[in-house]
C-alpha positions in Angstrom: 103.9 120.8 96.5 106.6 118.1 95.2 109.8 118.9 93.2 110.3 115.4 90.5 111.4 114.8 87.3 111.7 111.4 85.5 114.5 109.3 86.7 117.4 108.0 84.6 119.2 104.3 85.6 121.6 105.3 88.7 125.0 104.8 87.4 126.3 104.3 90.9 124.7 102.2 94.6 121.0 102.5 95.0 119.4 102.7 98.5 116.3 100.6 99.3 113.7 101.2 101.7 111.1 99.0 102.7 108.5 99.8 105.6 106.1 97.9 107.1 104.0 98.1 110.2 106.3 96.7 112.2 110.1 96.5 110.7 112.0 98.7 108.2 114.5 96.6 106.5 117.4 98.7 104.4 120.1 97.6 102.1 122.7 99.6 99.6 122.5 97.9 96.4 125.1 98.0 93.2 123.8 99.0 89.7 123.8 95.2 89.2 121.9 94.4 92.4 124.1 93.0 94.8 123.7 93.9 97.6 126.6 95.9 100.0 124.9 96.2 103.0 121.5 95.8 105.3 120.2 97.1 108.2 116.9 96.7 110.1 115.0 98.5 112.6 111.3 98.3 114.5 109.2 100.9 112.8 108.0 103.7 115.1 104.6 103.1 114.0 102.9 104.3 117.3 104.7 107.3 117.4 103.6 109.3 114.2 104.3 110.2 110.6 107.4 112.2 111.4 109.1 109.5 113.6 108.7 107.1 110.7 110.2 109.5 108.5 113.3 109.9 110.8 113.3 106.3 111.2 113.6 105.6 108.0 116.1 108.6 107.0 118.1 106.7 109.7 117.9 103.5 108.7 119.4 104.9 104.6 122.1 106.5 106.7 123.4 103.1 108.4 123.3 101.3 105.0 125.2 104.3 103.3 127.2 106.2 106.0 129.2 107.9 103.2 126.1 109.2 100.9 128.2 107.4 97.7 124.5 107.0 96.8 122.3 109.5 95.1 119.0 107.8 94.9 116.6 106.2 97.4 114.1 103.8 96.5 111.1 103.0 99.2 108.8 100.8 99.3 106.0 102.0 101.5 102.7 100.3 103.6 100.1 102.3 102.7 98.1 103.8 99.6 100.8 105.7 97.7 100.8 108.2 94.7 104.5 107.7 93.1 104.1 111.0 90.9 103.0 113.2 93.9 104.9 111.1 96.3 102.2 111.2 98.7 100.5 109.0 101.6 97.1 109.4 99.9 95.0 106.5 102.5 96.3 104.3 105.4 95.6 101.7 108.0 95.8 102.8 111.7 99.3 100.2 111.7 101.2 103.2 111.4 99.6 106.3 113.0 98.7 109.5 111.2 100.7 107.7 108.2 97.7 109.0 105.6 98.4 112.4 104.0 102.2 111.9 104.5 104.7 113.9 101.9 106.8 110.7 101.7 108.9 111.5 99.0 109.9 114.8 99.8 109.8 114.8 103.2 112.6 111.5 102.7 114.4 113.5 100.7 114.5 116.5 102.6 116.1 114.7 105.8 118.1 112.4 103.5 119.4 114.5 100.6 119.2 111.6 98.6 116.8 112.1 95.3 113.7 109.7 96.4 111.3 107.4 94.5 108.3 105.9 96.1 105.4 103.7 95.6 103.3 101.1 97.4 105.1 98.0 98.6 103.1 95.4 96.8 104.0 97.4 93.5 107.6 97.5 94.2 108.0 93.6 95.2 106.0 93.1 91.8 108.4 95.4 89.9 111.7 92.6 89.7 108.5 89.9 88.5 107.7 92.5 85.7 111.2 93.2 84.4 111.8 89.6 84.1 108.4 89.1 82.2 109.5 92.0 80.0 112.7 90.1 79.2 110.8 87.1 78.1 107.6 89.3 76.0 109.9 91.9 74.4 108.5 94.4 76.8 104.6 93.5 76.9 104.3 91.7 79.9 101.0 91.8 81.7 101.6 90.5 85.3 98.6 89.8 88.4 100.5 90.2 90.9 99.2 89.1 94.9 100.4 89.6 98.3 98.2 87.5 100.9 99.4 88.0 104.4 98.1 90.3 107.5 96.0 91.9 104.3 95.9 90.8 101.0 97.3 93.3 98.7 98.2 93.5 95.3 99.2 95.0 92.0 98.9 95.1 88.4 100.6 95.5 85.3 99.9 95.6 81.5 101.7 95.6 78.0 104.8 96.1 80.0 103.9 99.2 82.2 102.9 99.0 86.4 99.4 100.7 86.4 99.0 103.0 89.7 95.8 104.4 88.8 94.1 107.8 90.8 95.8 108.7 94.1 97.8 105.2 93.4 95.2 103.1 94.5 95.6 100.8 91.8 96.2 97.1 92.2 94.6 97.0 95.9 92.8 93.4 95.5 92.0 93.5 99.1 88.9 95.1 98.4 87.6 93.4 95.7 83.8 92.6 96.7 83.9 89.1 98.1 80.7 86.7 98.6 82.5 84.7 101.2 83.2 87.3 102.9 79.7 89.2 102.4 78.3 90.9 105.8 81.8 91.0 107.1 83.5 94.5 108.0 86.6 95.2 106.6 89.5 98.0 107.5 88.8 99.9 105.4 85.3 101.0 106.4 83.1 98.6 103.8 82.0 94.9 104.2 82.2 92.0 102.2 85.6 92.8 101.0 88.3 89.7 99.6 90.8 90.9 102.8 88.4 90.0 106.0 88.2 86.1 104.4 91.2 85.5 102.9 94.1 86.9 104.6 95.9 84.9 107.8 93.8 86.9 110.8 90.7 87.0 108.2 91.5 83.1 108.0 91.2 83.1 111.6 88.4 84.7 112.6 86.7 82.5 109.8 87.8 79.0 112.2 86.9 81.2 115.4 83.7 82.1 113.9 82.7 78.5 113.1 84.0 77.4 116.6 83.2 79.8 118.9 86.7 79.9 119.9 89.8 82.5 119.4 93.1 81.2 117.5 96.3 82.9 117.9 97.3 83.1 114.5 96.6 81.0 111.1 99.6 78.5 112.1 97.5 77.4 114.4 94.7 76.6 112.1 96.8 75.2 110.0 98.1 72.7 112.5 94.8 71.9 113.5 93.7 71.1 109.6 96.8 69.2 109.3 95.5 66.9 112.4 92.2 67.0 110.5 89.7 69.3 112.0 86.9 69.8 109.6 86.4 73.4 110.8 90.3 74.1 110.3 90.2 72.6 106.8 87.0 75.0 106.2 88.3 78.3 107.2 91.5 77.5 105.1 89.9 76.1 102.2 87.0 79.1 102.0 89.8 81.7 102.2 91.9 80.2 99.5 89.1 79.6 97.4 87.7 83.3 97.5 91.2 84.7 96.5 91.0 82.1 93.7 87.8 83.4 92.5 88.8 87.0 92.8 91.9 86.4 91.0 90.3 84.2 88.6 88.0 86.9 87.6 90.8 89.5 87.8 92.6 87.7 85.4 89.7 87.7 82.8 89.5 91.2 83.2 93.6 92.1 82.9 94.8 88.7 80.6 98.0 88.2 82.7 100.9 86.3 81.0 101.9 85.9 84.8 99.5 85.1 88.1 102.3 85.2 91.2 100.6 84.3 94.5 103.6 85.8 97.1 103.2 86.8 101.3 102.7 84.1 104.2 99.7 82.4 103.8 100.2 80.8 101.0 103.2 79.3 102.6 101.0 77.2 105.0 100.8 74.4 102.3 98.8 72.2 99.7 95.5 72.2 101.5 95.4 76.4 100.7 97.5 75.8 97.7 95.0 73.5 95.9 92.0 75.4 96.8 93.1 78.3 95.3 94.3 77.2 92.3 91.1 74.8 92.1 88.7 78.2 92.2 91.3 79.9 90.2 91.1 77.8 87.0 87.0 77.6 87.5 86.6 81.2 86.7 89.2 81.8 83.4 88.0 81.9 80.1 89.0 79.3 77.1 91.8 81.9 76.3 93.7 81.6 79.5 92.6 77.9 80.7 95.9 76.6 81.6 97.1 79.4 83.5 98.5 78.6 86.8 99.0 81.2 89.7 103.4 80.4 90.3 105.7 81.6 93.5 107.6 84.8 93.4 110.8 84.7 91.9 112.3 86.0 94.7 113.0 85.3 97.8 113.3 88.3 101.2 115.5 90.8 99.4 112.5 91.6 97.1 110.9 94.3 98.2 114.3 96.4 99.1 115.5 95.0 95.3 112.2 96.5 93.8 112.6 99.6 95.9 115.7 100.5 94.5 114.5 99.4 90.9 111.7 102.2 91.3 114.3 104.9 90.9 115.2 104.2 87.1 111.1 104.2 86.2 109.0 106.8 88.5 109.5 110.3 89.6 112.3 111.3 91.4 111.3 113.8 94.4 114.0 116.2 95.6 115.1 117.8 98.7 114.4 121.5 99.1 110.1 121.8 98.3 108.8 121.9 101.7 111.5 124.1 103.1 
């Protein structure tokens, strides 16, 4: 059981939360966003839900060591349900994570009154409220993260759609045929993640070689010094996501497409493939429609965590006691 109500703008600091699988990164942010302080810590993924938790109640407590906040905003890895607060499906990158009570069980070691909701979602949030600003409050964003998965949310006439159990917005496993045969994490095959993201990248050049990469910067050097198979993994997994979000955004009409996470930082050769197979699939409507960069830069996901306090449920200490 959670204890929430809707949230009203903080009039005082704001603390944000963001956790991945392997860092969380805090900060204590002003009404007006600036931000007071930061602190970051190795997440505890290995060591179980309730070690996370701690972690994470630890790492608000550095950034705010005299509570002069009331709210906590977090931005979690993970399938989460901001109106029940819960973990409702994980990845094995943090253990036991799925069936977590994240926003109580934050607020019970906190004290703090806690919003939560996918991290995808809440790095998407700032792009929304500035697309609000600009469409009188009707934006429709498609909003991408392509990195160690590819994740994603989005949002229409003005409102972030989280869908049953919060599930909404995972493009990750959006049926794929580049990637068809292929298992994914999540239990199916053929899913949009195993091709497109970096290690899906890379097992797409190791698969046409025969032999392991490290990592995608290594394909990407290798395509930059002009080996075919390099510029084919690359150019396959940029092209999927293209077509995926292409379709996606026949389906949705986005005034916005942002491409954000690391791959797409490798350069032009995954840029232009993408937005090639991208503008092949849109309808007359939305020809002319370009996928853009994230506004912001590495404070967005702790500046979207915070932002999810003045539009979700709050969850309060005290209901699992």
């Amino acid at each position: 059981m959670t204890s929430s109500a809707q949230p009203a703008p903080a009039a005082g600091p704001v603390v944000g939360l963001d956790l991945g699988g392997t860092k969380i990164a805090a900060a204590l942010l002003a009404a007006d966003g600036t931000v007071l302080a930061r602190h970051s810590r190795p997440t505890p993924a290995q060591e179980g839900a309730a070690a996370v938790l701690d972690a994470l109640a630890a790492a608000a407590a550095e950034v705010d060591p005299t509570h002069g906040a009331s709210v906590l905003g977090i931005a979690a890895a993970g399938v989460i349900d901001p109106r029940t607060g819960m973990v409702t499906s994980a990845t094995d990158s943090i253990r036991g994570w799925a069936g977590t009570p994240l926003g109580v069980g934050l607020a019970n070691r906190t004290g703090y009154a806690v919003a939560c909701d996918n991290d995808v979602r809440a790095t998407a949030g700032p792009e929304l409220a500035a697309l609000n600003a600009r469409t009188a409050g009707h934006g429709s964003l498609l909003f991408a993260a392509i990195g160690t998965g590819v994740g994603g949310a989005v949002a229409a006439d003005g409102r972030m759609l989280h869908g049953s159990a919060g599930i909404a917005g995972h493009l990750g496993h959006v049926p794929s045929p580049e990637a068809a045969g292929l298992p994914c994490t999540c239990g199916a095959t053929g899913h949009l993640e195993v091709i497109a993201s970096g290690p899906g990248i890379a097992a797409h050049y190791a698969r046409l070689t025969g032999a392991p990469v490290d990592r995608l910067e290594t394909v990407a050097a290798r395509a930059a010094e002009g080996d075919a198979h390099a510029v084919t993994a690359i150019t396959t997994g940029a092209a999927a996501a293209g077509h995926v979000l292409g379709g996606l955004a026949n389906a949705f009409g986005p005034d916005r497409v942002v491409i954000g996470g690391g791959v797409p930082r490798i350069g032009a050769l995954y840029a232009d493939a993408l937005r090639a197979a991208f503008a092949a699939e849109l309808m007359g409507p939305l020809r002319g429609l370009v996928p853009q960069a994230p506004l912001l830069g590495h404070d967005a996901a702790v500046l979207g965590a915070a932002s999810l306090t003045t539009t979700l449920p709050l969850h309060h200490p005290g209901a699992l006691r």
